[in-house]
N, C-alpha and C positions, 0 to 999 in steps of 0.2 A: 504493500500500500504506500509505503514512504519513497519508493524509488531508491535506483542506487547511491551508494555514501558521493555526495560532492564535496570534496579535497577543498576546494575553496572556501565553503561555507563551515566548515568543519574548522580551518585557521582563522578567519576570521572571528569565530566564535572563541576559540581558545585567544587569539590578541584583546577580542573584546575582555574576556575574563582576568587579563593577563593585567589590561587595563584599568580594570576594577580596583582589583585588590592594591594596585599602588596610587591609588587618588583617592584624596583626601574628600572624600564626598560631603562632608560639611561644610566645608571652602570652600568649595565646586558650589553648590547652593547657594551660600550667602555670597559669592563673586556674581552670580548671576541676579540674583535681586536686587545686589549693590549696581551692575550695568541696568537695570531695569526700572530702580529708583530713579536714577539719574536722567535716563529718557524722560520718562514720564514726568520728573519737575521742570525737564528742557523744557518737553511739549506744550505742558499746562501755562509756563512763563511764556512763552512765546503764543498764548492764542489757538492752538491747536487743541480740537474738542477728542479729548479720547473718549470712543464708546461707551467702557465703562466710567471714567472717570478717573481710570487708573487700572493696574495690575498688579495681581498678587503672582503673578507667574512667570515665564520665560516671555511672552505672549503680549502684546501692545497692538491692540487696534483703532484705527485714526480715521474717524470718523470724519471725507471731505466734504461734503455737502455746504461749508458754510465758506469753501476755497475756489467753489469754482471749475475743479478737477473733479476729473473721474478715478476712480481706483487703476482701471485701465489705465487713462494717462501718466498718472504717480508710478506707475511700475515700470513704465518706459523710459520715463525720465531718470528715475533712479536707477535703472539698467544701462544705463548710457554711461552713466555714472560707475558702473562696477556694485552697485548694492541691490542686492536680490530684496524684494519684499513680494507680497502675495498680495493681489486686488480680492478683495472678501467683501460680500457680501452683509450687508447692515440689515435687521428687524425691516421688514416692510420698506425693503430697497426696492424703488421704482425704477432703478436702469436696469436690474438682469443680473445672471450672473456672470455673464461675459464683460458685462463692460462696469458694475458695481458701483459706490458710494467710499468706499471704505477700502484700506489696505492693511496690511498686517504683519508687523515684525517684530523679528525673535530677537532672543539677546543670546544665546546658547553660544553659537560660535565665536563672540568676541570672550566671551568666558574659557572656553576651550583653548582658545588659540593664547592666552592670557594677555589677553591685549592691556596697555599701560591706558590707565583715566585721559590723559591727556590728546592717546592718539582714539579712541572711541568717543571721543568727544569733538573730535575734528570731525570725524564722518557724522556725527548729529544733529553737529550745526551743519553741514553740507544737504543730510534729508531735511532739515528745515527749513532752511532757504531755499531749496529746491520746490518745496512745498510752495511755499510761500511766494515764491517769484514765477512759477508753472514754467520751470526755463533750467536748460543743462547750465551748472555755475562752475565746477570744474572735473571734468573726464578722466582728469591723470590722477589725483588727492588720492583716492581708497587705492589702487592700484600702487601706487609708491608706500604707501603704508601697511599693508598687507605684506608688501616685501619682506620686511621685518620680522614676519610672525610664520616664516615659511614654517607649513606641517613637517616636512622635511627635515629642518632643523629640531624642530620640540621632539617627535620621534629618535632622533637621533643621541640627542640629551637622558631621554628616560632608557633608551638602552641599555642591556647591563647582559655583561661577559654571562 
């Protein structure tokens, strides 16, 4: 019923586990609420309606409806940009779910990657003004900052003989 062992899924599984056990999973949590705080008093300061008001999670949804923007458009522009976010769907959204009201972003990979306050805060003021100006403001920013946080190198670091 399972099909045969797949090799790949089988290491993966074991790195996952492997990864487990050496991360500090309390740290790993409050890094992420700490990156997630920080959004959300960006946002709130700057005018920007969050659906719920806030988040207790990984999870920040930006309700655009009072910008002008479609979730569609914010996702493009911020793709332009090098920043993934997801166009999501708002309670009783009258554009669809192809083109939406609302977008939605995580904070998990700046957590992960252990990104420094100062440089996750350069990319939040860049989704904001992006937001805010409905306009590419700079293409190169996340891309020259991300260099920094090559997965490559943090793997590399937690290896051990």
């Amino acid at each position: 019923m399972q099909g045969a062992p797949k090799f790949n899924e089988i290491l993966a599984k074991v790195v996952m586990i492997d990864e487990l056990l050496h991360t500090d999973i309390n740290g790993y949590v409050n890094d992420i609420l700490k990156i997630t705080n920080t959004f959300v008093n960006h946002f709130n300061n700057n005018n920007l309606k969050l659906y719920t008001g806030g988040s207790d999670s990984h999870i920040i949804t930006i309700d655009l409806t009072d910008n002008n923007l479609t979730g569609k458009q914010c996702e493009e522009l911020l793709k332009q940009q090098h920043i993934l976010v997801n166009r999501n769907s708002l309670p009783y959204d009258k554009l669809g779910p192809s083109i939406t009201s609302g977008i939605r972003i995580g904070t998990l990979s700046l957590a992960t990657l252990k990104m420094d306050v100062n440089d996750y805060c350069k990319i939040l003021d860049l989704i904001t003004r992006t937001i805010l100006q409905k306009q590419i403001i700079d293409d190169n920013l996340v891309e020259s900052i991300v260099k920094k946080y090559s997965i490559i190198n943090i793997s590399n670091e937690e290896i051990q003989p």
